[in-house]
N, C-alpha and C positions, 0 to 999 in steps of 0.2 A: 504629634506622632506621625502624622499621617506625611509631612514635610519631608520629616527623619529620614522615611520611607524611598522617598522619592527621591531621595538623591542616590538611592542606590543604582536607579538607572543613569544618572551623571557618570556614576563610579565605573558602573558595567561599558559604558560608552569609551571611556578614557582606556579602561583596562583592553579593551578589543586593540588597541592600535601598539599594545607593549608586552602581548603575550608571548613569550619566548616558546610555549610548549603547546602554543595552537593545535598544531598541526602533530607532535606527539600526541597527546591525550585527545584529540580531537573535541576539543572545546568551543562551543555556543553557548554564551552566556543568555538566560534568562530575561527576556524582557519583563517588566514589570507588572506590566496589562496583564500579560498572558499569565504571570505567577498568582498575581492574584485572582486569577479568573480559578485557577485549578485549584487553589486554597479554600472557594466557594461549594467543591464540587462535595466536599465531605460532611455527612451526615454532622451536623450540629450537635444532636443528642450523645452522639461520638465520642465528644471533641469533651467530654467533662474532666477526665483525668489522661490526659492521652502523651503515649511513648515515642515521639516521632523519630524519623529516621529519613536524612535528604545523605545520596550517596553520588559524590559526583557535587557536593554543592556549591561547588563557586567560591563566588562571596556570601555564599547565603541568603540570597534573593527567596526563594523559594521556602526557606524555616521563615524568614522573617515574615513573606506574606502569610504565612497560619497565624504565627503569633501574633500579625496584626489583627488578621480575623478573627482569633480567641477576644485577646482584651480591648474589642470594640462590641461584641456582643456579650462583652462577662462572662463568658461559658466555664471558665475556671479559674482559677487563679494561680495554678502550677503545672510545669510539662517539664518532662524530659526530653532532651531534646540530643540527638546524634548527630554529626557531622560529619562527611566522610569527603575528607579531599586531598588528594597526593599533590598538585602543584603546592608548594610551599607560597608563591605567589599570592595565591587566591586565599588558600587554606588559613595564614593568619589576620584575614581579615573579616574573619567568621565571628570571633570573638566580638571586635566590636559592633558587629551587626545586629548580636543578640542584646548586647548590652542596653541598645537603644529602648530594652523592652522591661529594666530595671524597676522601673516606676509603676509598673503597670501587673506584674506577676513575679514570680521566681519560677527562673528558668537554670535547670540542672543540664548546664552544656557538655557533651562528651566530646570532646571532637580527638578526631582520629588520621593522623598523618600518613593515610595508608592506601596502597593499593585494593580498591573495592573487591575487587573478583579472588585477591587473596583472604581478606578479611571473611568476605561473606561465606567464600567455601569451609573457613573454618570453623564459624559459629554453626552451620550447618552439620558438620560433622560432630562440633558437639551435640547437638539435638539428636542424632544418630545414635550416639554411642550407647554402648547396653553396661556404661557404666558412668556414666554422666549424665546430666540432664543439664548443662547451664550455658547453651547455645542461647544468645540473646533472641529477645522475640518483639515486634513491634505492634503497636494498636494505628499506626498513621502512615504510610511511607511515601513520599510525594519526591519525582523524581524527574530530570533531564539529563539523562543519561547521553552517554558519546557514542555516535556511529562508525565504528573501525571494523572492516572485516576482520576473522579471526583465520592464523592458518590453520589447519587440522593437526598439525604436527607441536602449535604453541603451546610454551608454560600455560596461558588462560584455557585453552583447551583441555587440559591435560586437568587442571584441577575441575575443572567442571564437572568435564566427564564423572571425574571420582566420585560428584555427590550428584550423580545421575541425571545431568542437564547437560544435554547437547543440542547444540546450536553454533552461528556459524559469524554473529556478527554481538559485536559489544554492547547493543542497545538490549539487542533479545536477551542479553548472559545479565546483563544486571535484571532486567524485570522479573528474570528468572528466580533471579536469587532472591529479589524482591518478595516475591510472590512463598518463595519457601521460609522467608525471614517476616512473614507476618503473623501477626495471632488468629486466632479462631472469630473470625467476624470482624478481623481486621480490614482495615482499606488501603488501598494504591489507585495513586492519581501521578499519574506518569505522560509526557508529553513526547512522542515517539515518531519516526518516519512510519508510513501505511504499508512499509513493504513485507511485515510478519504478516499480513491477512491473509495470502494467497502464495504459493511458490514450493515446490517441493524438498529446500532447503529448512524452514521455518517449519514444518508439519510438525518435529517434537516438540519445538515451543508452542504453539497452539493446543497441542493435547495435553499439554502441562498448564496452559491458563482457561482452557474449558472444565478442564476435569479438579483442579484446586480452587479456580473463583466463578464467582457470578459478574458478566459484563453488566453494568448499572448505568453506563452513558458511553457513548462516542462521542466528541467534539471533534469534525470537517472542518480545515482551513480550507477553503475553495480552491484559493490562490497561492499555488504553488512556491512563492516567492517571498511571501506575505509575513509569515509567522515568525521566521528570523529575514527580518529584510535587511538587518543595520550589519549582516554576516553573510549577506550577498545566499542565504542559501535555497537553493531550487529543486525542492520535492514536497509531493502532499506526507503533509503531519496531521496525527491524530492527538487528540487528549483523550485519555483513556483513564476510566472508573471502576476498578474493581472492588471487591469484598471477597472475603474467603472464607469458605466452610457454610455458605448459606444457599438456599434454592436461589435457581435462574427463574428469573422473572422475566419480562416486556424490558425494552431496552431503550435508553433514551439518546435517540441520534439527536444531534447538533449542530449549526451550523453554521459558519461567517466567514464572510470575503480575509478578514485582516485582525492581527489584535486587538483593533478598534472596538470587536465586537457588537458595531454599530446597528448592522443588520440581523442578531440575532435570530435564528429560529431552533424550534425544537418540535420532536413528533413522536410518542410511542413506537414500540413494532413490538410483537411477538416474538420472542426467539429465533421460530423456524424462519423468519424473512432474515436474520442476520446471521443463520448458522443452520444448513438447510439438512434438515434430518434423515440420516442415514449415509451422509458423504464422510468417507473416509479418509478424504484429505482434509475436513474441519478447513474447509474453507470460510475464513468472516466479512462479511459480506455490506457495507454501507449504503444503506436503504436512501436515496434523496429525493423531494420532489416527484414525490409520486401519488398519485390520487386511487381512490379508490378503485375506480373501475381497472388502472392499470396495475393494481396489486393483485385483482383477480386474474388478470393475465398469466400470470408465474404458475399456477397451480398448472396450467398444461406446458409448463416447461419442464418435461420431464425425460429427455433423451441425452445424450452426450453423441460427440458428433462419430464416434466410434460405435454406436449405437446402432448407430444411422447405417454404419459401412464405409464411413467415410475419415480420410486422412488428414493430417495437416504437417506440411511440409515448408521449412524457410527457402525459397528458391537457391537455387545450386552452383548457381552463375553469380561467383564473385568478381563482381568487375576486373576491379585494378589488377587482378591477378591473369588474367586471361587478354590485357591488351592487345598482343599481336593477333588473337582471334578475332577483336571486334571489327568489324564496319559501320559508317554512319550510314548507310544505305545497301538496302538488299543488293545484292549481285549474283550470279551465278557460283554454287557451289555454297549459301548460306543458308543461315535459316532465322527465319525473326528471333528477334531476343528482347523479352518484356522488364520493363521497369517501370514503377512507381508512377514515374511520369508519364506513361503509357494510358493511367488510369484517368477518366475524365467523367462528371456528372453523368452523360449522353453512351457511358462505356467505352470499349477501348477504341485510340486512335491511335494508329498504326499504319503506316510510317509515320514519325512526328519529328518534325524540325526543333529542336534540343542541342544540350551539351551531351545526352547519353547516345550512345550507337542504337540501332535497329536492326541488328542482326550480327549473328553469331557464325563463324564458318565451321562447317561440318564435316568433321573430321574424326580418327579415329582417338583423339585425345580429348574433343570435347564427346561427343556421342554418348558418354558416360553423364551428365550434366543435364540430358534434351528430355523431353516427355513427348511422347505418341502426340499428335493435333488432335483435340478435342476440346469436352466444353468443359471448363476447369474455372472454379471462380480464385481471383484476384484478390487480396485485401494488402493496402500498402502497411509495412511493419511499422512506418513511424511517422506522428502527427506533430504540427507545433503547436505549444501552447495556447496559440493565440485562436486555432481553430476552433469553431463550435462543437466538428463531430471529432470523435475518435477513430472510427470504423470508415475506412475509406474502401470500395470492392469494386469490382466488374466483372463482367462475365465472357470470357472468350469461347468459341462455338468453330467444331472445325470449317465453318465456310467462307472465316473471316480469311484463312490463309491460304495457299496452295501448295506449301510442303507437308512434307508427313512428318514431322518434327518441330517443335520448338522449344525454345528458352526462356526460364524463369531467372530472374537478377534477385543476386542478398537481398535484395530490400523490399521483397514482398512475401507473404505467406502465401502457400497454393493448397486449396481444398483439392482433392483428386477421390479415385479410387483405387488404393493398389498400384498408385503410379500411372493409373489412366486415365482419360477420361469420363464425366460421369453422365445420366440424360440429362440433358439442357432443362427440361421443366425443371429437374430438382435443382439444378443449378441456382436459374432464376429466382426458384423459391428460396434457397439459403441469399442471394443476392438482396432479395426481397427485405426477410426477415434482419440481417445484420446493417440495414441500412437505413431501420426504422430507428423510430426517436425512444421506441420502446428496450429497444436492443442497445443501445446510446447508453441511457440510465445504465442498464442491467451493468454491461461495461463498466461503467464508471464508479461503481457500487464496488464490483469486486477488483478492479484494479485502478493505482492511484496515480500511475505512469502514462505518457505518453505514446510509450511504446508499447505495439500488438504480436507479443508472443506467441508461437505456435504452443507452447505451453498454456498459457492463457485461454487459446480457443479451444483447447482440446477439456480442460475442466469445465467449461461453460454449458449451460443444459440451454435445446434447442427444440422446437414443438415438432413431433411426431413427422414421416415421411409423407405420408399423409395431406397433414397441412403444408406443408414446404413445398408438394407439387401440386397444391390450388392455389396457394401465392405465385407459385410460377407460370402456369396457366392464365390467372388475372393476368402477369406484370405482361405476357407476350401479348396479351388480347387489348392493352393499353397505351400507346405510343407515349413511352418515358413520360412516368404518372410522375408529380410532382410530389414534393412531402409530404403535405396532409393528405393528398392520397396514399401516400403509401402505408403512415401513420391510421388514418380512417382504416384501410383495409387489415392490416396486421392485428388491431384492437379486436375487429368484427371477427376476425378467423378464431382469437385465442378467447373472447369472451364466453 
């Protein structure tokens, strides 16, 4: 059996190089590791008579790793089993996937040659009606769902909306439906990008899988690359473990480099570390790597930076648009202009011999663009993967310059106040804090991207002004403290 199995990854491997409708249906076939890793994730005691349902399934990688896991532990010896897949390609070769499991159970195949998001809105609607009741229901739904953004004006939008799910990309609309096409203490194990955790687009899908299930696991692929590597694709995915219609419990985070799952780990958390109570963007949050003492940290991270007084701004100065204003060197009649590159461990250096310019001329066309000189921290928008931190800052202070203006480039975020500048201690102090190994984690937990949105900083909760200008006070009274100093002192301030 187990042989059987395994050739489905042969199959899945041949079929990636002759999919005519890849890039239509936006299709990722299944590795096999990873199916049967998620096929492990459901309650056992479950799994006795159970109605499964893979929408989107392939070749059926994913029914077939349950019903491996069924009849290798006897847990039954009959399932229902749904199929839902529109490539006709993939879809007739579903059948004999299940078939391999003849010897071993009866399996009542449905399979369904359909458009998912039409299908599910329907059954949906039957469960609605106040004259019907016979909208299918499922006890298992195990799913690898396609990432396509949706328009707002599309047929999938249009029907969604109908049975009250709005959302704005195809991964969210099937879990969606998922999640309303399950029974009462039903389960979903679904294998998804991390970008529903946090973002102001995703909020109704979040308060639709807070408020219908309970999160029961996360599974972190670390390595952005990793989890489909044989499909070239580059963003952190999560496996995800629900149940519906039961309490929220303690939550089990997960974790591995690759589908190798070689490095294994796992750690409780309480709810409130993965969904922090009383935020009304239900932001979900991935706890890693973190020890006791720095879980006690969070309890005085209780401000938001608007909180504070304070803005976050993507700099205003779009390069390539503004060339005939740049210079690679000051001159008379400019004014500096900051990029990314500007930013350095030691803070800003300035002028810096580069491919970017160092100054903006000022005029009454850019003047709209410039901010007062002041002390304003820096954080570059975008990190490569290869780096350790995410959070890259520095702090500029008006004595570094000698105009009464300057310029922020696209590609950094600017903390300010109201467009000013702010006191340099609290400067330092936010400088301080987002450049700790503590603030790193935090980061990394709530976002799964490289990139550092002013969106992003602006949800994030940050200790007291308070603390932020005796971080700053230390950082000026210590000639560029190194990491574990900075780490050491940021632990001490928040313990």
């Amino acid at each position: 059996m187990t042989s059987a199995i395994e050739l489905l990854d042969e199959e899945r491997l041949k079929l990636n190089k002759i999919l005519v409708n890849k890039s239509l249906y936006s299709q990722y076939l299944t590795p096999l590791s990873v199916a049967r890793f998620m096929a492990f994730l459901f309650d056992p005691v479950s799994l006795r008579n159970p109605s499964i349902l893979d929408a989107g399934a392939g070749i059926g990688t994913l029914t077939a790793s349950l019903l491996e896991r069924i009849t290798s532990e006897a847990l039954t010896d009959a399932a229902s089993c749904t199929a839902i897949e529109i490539d006709p390609l993939l879809g007739e070769r579903i059948a004999k996937t299940v078939a391999r499991f003849k010897d071993e159970m009866t399996v009542d195949l449905h399979l369904i040659p359909q458009d998912f998001i039409e299908w599910g809105t329907s059954q949906v609607d039957e469960q609605n009606s106040l004259f019907d009741d016979h909208g299918k229901r499922f006890s298992h739904i195990i799913l690898n769902p396609p990432y396509k953004k949706m328009n707002s004006a599309s047929h999938h939008r249009k029907l969604l909306s109908g049975v009250g799910i709005e959302t704005v990309n195809l991964y969210t609309a099937f879990m969606a439906l998922a999640i309303k096409l399950l029974d009462e203490r039903g389960q979903l194990v679904a294998i998804v990008p991390r970008s529903f955790c946090n973002g102001p687009y995703y909020k109704p899908f979040r308060e639709l899988l807070l408020s219908e299930t309970a999160i029961r696991q996360i599974h972190l692929f670390t390595a952005r690359d990793k989890a489909f590597q044989d499909d070239s694709v580059l963003q952190e995915n999560v496996i995800l473990h629900l149940e519906r219609g039961v309490e929220q419990g303690e939550v089990k985070i997960s974790t591995s480099t690759d589908d190798k799952f070689s490095d294994y780990d796992e750690k409780l958390y309480p709810i409130d570390r993965v969904v922090k109570p009383g935020d009304v963007e239900k932001f979900i949050y991935i706890p890693i790597n973190q020890d006791a003492k720095e879980k006690s940290c969070y309890a005085k991270l209780t401000y938001r930076l608007q909180d504070l007084g304070i803005s976050v701004s993507t700099g205003p100065v779009v390069g390539f648009r503004v060339k005939e204003h740049l210079r690679m060197e000051p001159e008379e009649g400019t004014v500096p202009l900051l990029y990314p590159v500007h930013i350095e461990r030691e803070g800003i250096r300035w002028p810096k011999v580069s491919k970017k310019a160092n100054a903006i001329v000022y005029n009454q066309e850019t003047e709209k663009w410039l901010y007062p000189n002041g002390s304003y921290v820096m954080i570059r928008r975008f990190s490569s993967k290869e780096e350790k931190r995410r959070i890259f800052s520095a702090v500029t202070h008006p004595e570094m310059f000698t105009d009464d203006q300057i310029g922020f480039e696209n590609g950094v975020n600017v903390l300010h106040k109201d467009k000013q500048g702010m006191p340099l201690r609290l400067a330092y102090g936010l400088h301080v804090y987002m450049n700790s190994s503590l603030f790193d984690n935090y980061f990394r937990s709530f976002n799964g991207h490289t990139q550092v949105n002013a969106t992003d900083l602006r949800s994030m909760y940050f200790p007291s002004e308070e603390i932020l200008n005796d971080l700053g006070s230390w950082y000026v009274s210590h000639e560029l403290p190194d990491q574990n100093a900075i780490d050491e002192k940021v632990m001490e301030v928040l313990s």
